[in-house]
Backbone bond lengths (Angstrom), bond angles and torsions (degrees), N, CA, C in turn:
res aa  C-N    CA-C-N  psi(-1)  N-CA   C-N-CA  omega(-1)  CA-C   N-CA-C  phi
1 X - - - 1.449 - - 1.523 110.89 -
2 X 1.255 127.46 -33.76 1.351 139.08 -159.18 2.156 91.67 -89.14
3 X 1.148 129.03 -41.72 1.125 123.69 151.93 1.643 119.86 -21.93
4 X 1.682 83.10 -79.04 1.879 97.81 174.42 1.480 113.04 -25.69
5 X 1.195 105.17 -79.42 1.410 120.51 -166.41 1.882 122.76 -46.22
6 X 1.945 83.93 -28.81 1.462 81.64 174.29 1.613 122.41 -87.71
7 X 1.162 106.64 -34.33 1.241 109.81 149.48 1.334 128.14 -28.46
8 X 1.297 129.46 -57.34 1.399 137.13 -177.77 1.409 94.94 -78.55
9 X 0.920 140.91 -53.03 1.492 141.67 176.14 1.417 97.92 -23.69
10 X 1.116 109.64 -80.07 2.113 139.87 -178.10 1.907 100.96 -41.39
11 X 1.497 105.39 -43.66 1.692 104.35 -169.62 1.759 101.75 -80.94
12 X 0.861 101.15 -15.29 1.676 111.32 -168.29 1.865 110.93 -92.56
13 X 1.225 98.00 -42.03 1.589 108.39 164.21 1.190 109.76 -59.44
14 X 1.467 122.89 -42.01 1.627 121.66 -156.10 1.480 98.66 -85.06
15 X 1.701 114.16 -31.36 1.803 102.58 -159.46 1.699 79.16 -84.88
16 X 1.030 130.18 -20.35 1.949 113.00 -159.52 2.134 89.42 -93.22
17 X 0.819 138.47 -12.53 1.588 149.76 141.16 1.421 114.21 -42.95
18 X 1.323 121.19 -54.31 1.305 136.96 -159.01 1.729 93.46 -92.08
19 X 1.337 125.55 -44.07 1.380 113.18 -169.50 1.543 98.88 -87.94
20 X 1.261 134.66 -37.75 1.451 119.59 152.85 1.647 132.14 -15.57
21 X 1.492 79.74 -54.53 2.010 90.43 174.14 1.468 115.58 -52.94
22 X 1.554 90.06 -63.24 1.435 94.98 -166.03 1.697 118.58 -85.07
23 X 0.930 109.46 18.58 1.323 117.12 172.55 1.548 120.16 41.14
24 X 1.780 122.20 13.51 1.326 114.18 -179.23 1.221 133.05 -52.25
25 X 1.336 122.38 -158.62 1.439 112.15 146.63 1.111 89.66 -107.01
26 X 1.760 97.83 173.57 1.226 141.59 156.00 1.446 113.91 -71.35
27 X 1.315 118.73 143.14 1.533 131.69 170.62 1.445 108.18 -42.40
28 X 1.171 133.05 -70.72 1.420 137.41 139.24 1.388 136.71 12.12
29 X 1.830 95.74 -70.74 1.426 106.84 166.35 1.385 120.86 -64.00
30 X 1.396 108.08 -46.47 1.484 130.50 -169.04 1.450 116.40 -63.59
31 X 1.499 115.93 -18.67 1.476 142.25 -173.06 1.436 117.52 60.37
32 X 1.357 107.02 13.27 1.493 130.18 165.83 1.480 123.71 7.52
33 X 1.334 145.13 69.08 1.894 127.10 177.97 1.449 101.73 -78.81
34 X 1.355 105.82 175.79 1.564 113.89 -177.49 1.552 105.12 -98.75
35 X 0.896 114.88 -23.76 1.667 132.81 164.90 1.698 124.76 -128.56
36 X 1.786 87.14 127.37 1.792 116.71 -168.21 1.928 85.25 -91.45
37 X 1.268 91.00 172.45 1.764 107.89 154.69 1.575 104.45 -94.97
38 X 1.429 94.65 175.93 1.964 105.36 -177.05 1.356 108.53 -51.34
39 X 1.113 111.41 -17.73 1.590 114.04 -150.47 1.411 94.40 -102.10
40 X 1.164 132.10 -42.12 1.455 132.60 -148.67 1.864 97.86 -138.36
41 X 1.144 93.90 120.38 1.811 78.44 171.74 2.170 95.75 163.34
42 X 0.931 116.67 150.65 1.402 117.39 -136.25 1.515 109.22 -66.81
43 X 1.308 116.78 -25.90 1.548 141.30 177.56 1.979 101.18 -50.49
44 X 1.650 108.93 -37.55 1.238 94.16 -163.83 1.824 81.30 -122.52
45 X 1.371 125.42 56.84 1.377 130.06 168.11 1.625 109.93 -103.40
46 X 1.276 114.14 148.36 1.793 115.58 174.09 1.584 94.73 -50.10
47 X 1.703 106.59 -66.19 1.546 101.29 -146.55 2.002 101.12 -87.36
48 X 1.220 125.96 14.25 1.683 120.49 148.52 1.462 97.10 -31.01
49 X 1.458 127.16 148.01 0.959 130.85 116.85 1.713 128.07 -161.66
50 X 1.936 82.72 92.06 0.973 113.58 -178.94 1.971 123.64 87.39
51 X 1.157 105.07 155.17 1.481 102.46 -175.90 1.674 106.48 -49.17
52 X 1.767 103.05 133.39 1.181 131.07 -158.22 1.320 113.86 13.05
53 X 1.667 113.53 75.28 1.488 131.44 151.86 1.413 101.79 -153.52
54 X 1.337 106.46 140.77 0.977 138.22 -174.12 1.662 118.62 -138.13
55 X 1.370 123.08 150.39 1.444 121.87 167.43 1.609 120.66 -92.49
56 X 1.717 99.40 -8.07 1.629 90.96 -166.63 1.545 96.40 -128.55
57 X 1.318 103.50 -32.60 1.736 87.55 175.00 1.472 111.54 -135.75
58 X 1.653 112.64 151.71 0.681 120.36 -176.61 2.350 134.58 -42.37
59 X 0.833 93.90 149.21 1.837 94.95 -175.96 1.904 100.80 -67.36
60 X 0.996 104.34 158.74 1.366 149.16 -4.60 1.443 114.62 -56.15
61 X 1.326 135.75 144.65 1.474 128.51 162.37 1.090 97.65 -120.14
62 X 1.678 124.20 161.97 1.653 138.07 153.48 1.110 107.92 -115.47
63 X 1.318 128.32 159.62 1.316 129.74 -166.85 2.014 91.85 -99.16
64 X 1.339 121.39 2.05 1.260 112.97 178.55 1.643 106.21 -86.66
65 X 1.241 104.44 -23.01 1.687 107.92 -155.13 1.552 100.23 -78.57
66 X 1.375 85.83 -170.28 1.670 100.98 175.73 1.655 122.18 -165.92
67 X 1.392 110.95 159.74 1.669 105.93 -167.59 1.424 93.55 -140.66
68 X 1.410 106.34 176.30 1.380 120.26 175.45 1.631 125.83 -79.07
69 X 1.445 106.32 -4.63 1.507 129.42 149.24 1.217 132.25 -63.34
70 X 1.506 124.42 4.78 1.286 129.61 -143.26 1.835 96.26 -86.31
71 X 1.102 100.51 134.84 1.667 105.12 169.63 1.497 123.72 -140.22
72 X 1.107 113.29 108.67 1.835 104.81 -161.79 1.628 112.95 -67.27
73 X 1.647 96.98 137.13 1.391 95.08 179.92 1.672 98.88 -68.66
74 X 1.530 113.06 144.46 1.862 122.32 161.91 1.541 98.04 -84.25
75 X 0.956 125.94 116.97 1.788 126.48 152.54 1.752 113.88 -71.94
76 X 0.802 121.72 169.43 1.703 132.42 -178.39 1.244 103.75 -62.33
77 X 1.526 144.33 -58.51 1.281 148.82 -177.72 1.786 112.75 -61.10
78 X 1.129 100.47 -42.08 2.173 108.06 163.96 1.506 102.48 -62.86
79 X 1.114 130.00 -62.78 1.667 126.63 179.53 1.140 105.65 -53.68
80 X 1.494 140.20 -73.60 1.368 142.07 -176.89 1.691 93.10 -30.18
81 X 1.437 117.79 -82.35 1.210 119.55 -163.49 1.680 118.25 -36.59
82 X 1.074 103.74 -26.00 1.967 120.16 -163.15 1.216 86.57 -86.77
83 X 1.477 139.44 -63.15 1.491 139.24 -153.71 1.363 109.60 -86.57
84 X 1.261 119.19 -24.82 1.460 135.78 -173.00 1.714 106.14 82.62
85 X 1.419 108.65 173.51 1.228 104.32 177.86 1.856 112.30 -127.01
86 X 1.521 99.88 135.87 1.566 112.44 -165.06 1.526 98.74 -79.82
């Protein structure tokens, strides 16, 4: 048991090390759900990138969920459409 514990001791130092670095948020902070609507939800966010990565908050991420960070990626065909085309 005394193994165990140190172990977790060691895994627990390293992830609270690691979120120091990266300065995300927390699920918590971030106000994180596990489910977005069509419109909004992490798959079609600027800072997604990619299953469980993120730029603003910490992992786990799903590409279904959603946070109060949410910023829609524009693709080339949404801009064209917004600016019109010359």
């Amino acid at each position: 048991m005394t193994g165990y514990l140190k172990a977790h001791e060691k895994h627990a130092a390293k992830r609270a090390l690691e979120a120091s670095r990266n300065k995300k948020a927390t699920h918590a902070e971030a106000d994180y759900k596990q489910h977005g609507t069509a419109e909004r939800h992490c798959a079609r966010c600027l800072m997604f990138e990619g299953l469980n990565n993120c730029s603003a908050v910490v992992a786990p991420i799903s590409p279904q969920a959603v946070c109060k960070y949410f910023k829609a990626k524009v693709n080339r065909l949404m801009k064209r459409l917004k600016t019109g085309v010359d």
